[in-house]
C-alpha positions as CSV (number, residue, x, y, z in Angstrom):
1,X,33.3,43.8,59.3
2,X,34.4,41.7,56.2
3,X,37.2,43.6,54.3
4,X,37.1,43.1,50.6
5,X,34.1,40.7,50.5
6,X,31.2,41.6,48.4
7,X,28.1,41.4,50.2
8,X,25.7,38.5,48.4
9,X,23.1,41.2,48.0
10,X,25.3,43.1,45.4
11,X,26.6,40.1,44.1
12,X,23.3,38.9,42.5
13,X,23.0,42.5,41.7
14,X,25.9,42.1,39.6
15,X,25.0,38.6,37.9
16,X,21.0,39.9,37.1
17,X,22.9,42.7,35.1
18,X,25.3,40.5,33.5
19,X,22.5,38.6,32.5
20,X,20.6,41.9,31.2
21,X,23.7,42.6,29.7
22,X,23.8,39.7,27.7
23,X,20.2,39.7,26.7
24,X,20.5,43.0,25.6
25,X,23.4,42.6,23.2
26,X,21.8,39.4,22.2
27,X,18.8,41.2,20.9
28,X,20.2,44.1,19.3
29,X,22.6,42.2,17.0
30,X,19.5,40.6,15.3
31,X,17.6,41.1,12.7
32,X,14.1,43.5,12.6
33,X,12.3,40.8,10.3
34,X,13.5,38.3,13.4
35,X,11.7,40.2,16.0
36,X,8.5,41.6,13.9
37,X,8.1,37.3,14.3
38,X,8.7,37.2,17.6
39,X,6.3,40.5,18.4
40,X,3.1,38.5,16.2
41,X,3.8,34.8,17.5
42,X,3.5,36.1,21.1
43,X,0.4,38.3,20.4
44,X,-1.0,35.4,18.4
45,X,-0.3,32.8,21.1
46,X,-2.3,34.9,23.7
47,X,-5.0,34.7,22.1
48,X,-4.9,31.2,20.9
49,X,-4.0,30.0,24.4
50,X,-6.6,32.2,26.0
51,X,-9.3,30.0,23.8
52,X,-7.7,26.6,23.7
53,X,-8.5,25.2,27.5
54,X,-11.6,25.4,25.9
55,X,-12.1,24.7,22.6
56,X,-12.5,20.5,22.9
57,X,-15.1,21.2,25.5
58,X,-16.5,23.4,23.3
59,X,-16.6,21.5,20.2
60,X,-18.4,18.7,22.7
61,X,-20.6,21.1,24.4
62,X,-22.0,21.6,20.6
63,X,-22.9,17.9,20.4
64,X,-19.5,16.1,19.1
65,X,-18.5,12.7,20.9
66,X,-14.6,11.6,21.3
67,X,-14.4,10.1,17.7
68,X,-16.4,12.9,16.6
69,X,-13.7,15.1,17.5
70,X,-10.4,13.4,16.5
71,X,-12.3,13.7,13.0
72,X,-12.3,17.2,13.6
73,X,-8.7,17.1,14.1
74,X,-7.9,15.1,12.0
75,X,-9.9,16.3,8.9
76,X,-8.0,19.7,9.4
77,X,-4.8,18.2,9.9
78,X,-5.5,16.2,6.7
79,X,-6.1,18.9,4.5
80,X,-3.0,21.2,6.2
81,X,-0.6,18.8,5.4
82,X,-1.0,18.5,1.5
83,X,-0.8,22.3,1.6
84,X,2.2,23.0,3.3
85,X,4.1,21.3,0.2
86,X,2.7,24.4,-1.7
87,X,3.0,27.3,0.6
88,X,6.8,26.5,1.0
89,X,7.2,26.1,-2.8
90,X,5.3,29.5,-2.7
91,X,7.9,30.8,0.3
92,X,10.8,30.0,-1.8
93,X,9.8,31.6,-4.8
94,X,7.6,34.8,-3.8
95,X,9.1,35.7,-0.4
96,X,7.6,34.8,3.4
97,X,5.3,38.3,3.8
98,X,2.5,37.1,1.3
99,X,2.0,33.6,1.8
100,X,1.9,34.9,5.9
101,X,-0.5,37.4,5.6
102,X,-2.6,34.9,3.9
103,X,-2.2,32.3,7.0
104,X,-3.1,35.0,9.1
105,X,-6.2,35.2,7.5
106,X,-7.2,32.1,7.6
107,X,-7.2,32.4,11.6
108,X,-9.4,35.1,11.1
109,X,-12.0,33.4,9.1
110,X,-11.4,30.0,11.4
111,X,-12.4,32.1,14.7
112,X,-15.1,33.9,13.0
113,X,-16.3,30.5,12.4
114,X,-15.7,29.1,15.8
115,X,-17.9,32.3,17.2
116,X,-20.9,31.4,15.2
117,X,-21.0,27.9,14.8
118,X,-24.5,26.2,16.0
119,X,-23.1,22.9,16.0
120,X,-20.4,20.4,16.2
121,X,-20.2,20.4,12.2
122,X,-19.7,23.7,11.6
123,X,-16.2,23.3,13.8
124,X,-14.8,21.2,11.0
125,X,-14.8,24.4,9.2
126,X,-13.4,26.6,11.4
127,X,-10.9,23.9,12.2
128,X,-9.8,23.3,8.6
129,X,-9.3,27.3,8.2
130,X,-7.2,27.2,12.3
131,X,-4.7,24.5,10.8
132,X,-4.2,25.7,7.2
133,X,-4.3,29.2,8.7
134,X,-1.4,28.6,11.4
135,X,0.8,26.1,9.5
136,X,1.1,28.4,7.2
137,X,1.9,31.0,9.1
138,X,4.1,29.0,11.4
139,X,5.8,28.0,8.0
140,X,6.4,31.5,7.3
141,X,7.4,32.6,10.6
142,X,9.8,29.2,10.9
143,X,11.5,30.4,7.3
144,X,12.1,33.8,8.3
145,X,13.1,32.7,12.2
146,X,15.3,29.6,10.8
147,X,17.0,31.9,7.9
148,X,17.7,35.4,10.4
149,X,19.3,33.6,13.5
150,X,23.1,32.4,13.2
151,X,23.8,29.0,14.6
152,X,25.2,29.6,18.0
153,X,21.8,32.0,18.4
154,X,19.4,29.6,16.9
155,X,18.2,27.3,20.1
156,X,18.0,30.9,21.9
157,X,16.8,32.7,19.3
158,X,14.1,30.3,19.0
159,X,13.9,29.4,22.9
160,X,13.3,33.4,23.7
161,X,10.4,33.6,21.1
162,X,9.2,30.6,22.6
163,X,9.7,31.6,26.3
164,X,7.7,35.5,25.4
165,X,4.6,33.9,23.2
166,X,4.2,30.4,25.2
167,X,5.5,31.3,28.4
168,X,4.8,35.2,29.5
169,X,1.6,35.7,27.2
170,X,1.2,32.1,27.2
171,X,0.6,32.1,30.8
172,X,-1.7,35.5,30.5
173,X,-4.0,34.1,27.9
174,X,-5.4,31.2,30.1
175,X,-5.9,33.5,33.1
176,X,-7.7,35.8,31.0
177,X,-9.8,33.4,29.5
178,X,-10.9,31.8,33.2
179,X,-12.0,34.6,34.0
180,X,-14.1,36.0,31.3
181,X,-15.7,32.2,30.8
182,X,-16.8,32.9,34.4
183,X,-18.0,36.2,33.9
184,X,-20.1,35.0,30.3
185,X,-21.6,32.1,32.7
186,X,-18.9,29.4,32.8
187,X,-17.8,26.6,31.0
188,X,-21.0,26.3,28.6
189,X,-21.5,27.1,24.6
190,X,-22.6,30.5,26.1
191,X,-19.7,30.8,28.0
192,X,-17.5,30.2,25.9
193,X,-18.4,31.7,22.6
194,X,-17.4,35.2,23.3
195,X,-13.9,34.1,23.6
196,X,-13.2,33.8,20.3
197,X,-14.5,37.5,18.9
198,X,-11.9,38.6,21.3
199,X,-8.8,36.3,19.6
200,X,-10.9,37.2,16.1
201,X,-10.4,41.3,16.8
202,X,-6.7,40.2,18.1
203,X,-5.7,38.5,15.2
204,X,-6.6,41.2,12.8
205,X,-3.9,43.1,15.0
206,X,-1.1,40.9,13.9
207,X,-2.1,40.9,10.6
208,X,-1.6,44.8,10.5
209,X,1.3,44.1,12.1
210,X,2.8,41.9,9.6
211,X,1.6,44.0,6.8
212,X,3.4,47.1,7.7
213,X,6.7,45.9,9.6
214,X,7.8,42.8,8.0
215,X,10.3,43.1,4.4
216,X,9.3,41.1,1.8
217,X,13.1,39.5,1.7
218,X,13.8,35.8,-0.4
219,X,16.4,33.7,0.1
220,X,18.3,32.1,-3.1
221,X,17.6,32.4,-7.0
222,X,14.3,29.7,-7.3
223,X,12.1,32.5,-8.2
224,X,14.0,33.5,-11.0
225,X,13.8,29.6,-12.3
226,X,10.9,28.3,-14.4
227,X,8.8,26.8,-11.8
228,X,8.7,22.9,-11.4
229,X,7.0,22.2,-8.4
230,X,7.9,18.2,-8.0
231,X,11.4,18.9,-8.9
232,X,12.1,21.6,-6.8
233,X,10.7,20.1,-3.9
234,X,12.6,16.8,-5.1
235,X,16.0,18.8,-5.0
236,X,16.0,19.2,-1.3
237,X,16.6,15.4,-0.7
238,X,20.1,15.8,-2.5
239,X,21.4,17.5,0.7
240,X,21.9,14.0,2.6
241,X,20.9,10.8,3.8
242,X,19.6,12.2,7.3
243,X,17.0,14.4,5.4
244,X,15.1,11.2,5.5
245,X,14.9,9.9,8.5
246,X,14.8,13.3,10.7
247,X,11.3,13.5,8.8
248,X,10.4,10.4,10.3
249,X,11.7,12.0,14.0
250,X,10.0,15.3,13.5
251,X,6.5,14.0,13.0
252,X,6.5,11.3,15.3
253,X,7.8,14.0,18.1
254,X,4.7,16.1,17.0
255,X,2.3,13.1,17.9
256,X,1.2,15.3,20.9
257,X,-0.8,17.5,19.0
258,X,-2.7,15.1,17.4
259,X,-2.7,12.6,20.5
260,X,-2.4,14.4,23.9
261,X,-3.8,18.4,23.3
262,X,-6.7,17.9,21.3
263,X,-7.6,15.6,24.3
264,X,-5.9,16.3,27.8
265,X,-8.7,19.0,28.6
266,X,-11.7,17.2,27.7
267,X,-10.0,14.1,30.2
268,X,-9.3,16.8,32.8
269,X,-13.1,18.1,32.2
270,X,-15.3,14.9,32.2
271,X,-13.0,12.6,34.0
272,X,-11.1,14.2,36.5
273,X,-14.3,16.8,37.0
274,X,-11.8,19.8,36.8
275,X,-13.4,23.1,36.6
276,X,-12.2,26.7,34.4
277,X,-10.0,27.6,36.9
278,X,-8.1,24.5,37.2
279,X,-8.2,24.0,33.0
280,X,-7.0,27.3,32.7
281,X,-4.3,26.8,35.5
282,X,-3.1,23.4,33.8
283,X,-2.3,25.6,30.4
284,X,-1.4,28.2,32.3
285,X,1.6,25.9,34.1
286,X,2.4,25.3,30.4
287,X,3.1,27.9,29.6
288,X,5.1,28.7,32.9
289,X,7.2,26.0,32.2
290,X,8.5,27.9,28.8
291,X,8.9,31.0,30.3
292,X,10.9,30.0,33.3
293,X,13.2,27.5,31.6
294,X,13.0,28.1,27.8
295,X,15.6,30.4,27.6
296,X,17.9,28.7,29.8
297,X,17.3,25.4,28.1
298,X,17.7,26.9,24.3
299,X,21.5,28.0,25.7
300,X,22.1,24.8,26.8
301,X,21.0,23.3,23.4
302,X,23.3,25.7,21.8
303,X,26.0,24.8,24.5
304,X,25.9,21.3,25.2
305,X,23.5,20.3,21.7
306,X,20.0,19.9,20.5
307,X,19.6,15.8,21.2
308,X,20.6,15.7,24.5
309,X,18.0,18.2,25.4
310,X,15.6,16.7,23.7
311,X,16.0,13.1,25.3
312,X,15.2,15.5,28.4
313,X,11.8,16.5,27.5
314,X,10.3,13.9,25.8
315,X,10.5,12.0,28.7
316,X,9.2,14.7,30.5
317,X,6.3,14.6,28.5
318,X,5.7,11.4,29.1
319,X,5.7,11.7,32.9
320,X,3.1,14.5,31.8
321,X,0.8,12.1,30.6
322,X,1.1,9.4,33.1
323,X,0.1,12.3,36.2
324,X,-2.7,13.4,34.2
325,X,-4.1,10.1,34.3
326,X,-3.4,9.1,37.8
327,X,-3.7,12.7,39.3
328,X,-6.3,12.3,42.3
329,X,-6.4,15.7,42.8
330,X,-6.6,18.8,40.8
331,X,-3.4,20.3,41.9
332,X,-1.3,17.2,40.3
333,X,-3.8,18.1,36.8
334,X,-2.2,21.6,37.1
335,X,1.8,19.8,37.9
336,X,0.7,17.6,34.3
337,X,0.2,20.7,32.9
338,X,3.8,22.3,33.8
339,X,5.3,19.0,32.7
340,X,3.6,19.1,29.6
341,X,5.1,22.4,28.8
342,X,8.3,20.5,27.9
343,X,6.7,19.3,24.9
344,X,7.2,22.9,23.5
345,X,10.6,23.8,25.3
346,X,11.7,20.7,22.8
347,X,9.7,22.8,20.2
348,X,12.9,25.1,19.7
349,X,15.6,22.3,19.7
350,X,13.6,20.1,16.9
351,X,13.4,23.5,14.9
352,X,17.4,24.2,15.4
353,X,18.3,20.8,13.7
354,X,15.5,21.1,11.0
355,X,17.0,23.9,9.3
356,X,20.1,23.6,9.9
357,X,20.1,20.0,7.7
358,X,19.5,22.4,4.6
359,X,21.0,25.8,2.7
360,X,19.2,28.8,3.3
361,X,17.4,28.8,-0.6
362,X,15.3,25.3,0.4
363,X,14.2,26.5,3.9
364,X,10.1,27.3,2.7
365,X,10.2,23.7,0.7
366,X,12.0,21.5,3.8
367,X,10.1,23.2,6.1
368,X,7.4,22.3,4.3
369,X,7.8,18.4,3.2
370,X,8.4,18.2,7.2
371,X,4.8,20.0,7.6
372,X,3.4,17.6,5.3
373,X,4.5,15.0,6.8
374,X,3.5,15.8,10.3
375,X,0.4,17.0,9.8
376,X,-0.2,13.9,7.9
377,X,1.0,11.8,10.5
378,X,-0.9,14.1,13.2
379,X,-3.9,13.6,11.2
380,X,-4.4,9.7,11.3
381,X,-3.2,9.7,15.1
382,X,-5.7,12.5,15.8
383,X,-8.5,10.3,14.5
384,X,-6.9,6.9,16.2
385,X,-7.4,8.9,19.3
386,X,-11.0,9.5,18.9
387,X,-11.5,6.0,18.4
388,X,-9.4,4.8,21.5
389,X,-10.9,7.2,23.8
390,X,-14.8,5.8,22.5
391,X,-13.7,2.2,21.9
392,X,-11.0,1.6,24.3
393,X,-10.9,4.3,27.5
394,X,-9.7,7.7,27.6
395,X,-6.3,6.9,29.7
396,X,-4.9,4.9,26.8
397,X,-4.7,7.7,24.2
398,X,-2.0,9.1,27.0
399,X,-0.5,5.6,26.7
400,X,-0.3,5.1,23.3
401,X,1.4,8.3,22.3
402,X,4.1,7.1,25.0
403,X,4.4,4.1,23.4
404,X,4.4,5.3,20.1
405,X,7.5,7.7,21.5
406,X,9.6,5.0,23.1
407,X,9.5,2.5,20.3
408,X,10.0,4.6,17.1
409,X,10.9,8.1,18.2
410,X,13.8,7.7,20.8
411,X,15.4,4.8,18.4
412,X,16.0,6.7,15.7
413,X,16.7,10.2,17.3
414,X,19.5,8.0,18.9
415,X,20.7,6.9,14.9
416,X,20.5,10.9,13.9
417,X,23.9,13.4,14.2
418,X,24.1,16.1,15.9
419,X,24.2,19.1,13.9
420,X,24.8,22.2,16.3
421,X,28.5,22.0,15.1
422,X,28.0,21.6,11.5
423,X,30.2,23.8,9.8
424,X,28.4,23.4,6.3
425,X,24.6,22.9,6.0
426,X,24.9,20.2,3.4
427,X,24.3,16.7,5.3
């Protein structure tokens, strides 16, 4: 018998409720606006990621070859961009809870769209109203989220909405969506379709959601200013030199949803012959790489800082992309997919610095010049894709967005400060 030695049983007793502890009083000190976000995000990623293993090979199964469907990216993209200048003027001056009700509704119309279309044509509609419709309401969420979390919360605070919508319903969507592709009659136009009625009825959920919970709350005096759109969006560059060149960052670090999503399951589909179990599986390790390390990592961001994380997963990422080209075996596509889960554990840290760069009263209009940007930047590489995968081969789109990464990206996130101990938002 040991005398006055805890047992190791009842010791991880005692750290799992430390650790509920902690969460607990972590959640209760924010705000309700905070976790109305939280509570829509993760209902709106389940759906979304319970359709999106399959929506490139549906868009193809409608008729639509590889440049064919960067355009459809990239048209969508195109148009998001320009409008994202405009919806965070609107943010700033009218409040978040409008301009997001109206993003929400774009999802609506875009999956409506999705579930009728006859064609490969008709998805550049529907994919027009799913980019317009989630920046914007990313936008919003980003305002209020950015704007309700203090800074030593903010990676977490981010990292836990993160780890709940991408990781825990993240990983239910996919699973879901295998199985009722299998039960419509597999992966096939047919089989497919009915998925997105079910993320159409879900959506209209959040929206209701939105409409009753969230407050209608602005941050600063623009709205009681004339309005002057170019020189209100012009008066966010006065914060600082770094303004500049973290836009550069932020879009080129969003290359993989132009470059790597859009086309990772149609690769996985035609070229590696992997079937709806094993593409919902690969999103499904996605999204178990957020929940099992989100959290964790968002703490360290806030402990140790946001750059040395991210140096972490982009090259994670990378060694995403390089197994789901060699992978001779479906269990190393579903290992790509886990590692390419990082990509969106960096999601968090990238958001942390953006708004802490700027006061509280330019949050919609930053937010928005960096959408602009990188959907415009998204856009073109969207399309480049397209024509690499036709022209070229498939395996160098994977390549290019790593070269892309280790050329521009890393040498000037190395140039940028850290700003997790900034005790002034003002660069």
């Amino acid at each position: 018998m040991h005398i006055g030695c805890a047992s190791p049983k009842k010791g991880y007793r005692v750290q799992v409720i430390r650790v509920l502890s902690k969460g607990s009083r972590f959640l209760r000190r924010q705000k309700h606006d905070w976790k109305v976000t939280v509570a829509r995000s993760s209902l709106s990623k389940f759906f979304y990621q319970m359709v999106f293993p399959y929506q490139s090979v549906y868009t193809v199964a409608l008729g639509a070859s590889g440049t064919q469907l960067g355009i459809v990216n990239s048209v969508g993209m195109g148009i998001a961009g320009p409008l994202s200048l405009l919806s965070g003027w609107l943010i700033d001056r009218i409040g978040a809870k409008t301009i997001y009700l109206i993003g929400i509704s774009l999802l609506v119309i875009s999956y409506l769209t999705y579930g009728i279309a006859q064609n490969w044509v008709i998805i550049i509609i529907a994919m027009i109203a799913y980019q317009v419709g989630d920046a914007t309401s990313i936008h919003s969420c980003s305002t209020i989220c950015g704007n309700s979390l203090a800074n030593e919360d903010r990676a977490t605070g981010m990292a836990f909405c993160e780890t709940l919508a991408a990781g825990l319903l993240g990983m239910a969507g996919p699973m879901l969506g295998a199985v009722l592709v299998t039960s419509f009659g597999g992966v096939s136009v047919s089989g497919i379709r009915p998925l997105f009625f079910i993320s159409l009825a879900g959506t209209i959920v959040t929206f209701l959601l939105v409409l009753t919970q969230l407050s209608n709350h602005r941050w600063g005096e623009l709205h009681e200013s004339k309005p002057r759109f170019i020189d209100d969006l012009s008066q966010v560059f006065k914060q600082g030199r770094n303004l500049k060149r973290w836009i550069v960052i932020n879009s080129m670090a969003s290359l993989p949803f132009g470059m790597v999503l859009p086309f990772s399951q149609v690769f996985a589909y035609e070229v590696k012959g992997a079937d709806q179990y094993i593409l919902g599986a690969m999103i499904t390790g996605m999204a178990l790489t957020s929940l099992v390390l989100g959290i964790p990592m968002g703490r360290l961001a806030d402990k140790v800082g946001r750059k040395k994380v991210l140096y972490l997963t982009i090259i994670l990422v990378w060694a995403s992309n390089l197994l789901l080209i060699w992978a001779p075996a479906p269990g190393f596509l579903v290992m790509a997919g886990i590692l390419q889960g990082f990509f969106f554990i960096g999601g968090p840290c990238r958001g942390a610095i953006s708004v802490e760069l700027v006061p509280a009263e330019q949050m919609g209009r930053w937010l928005g010049i960096l959408r602009f940007f990188r959907m415009i930047l998204t856009a073109g590489v969207a399309f480049l894709a397209g024509a690499i995968w036709d022209k070229i081969g498939p395996q160098y789109v994977f390549l290019t967005a790593i070269s892309l990464d280790l050329f521009i990206t890393i040498p000037l996130l190395i140039g940028m400060p850290e700003t997790r101990w900034r005790t002034t938002t003002n660069s």
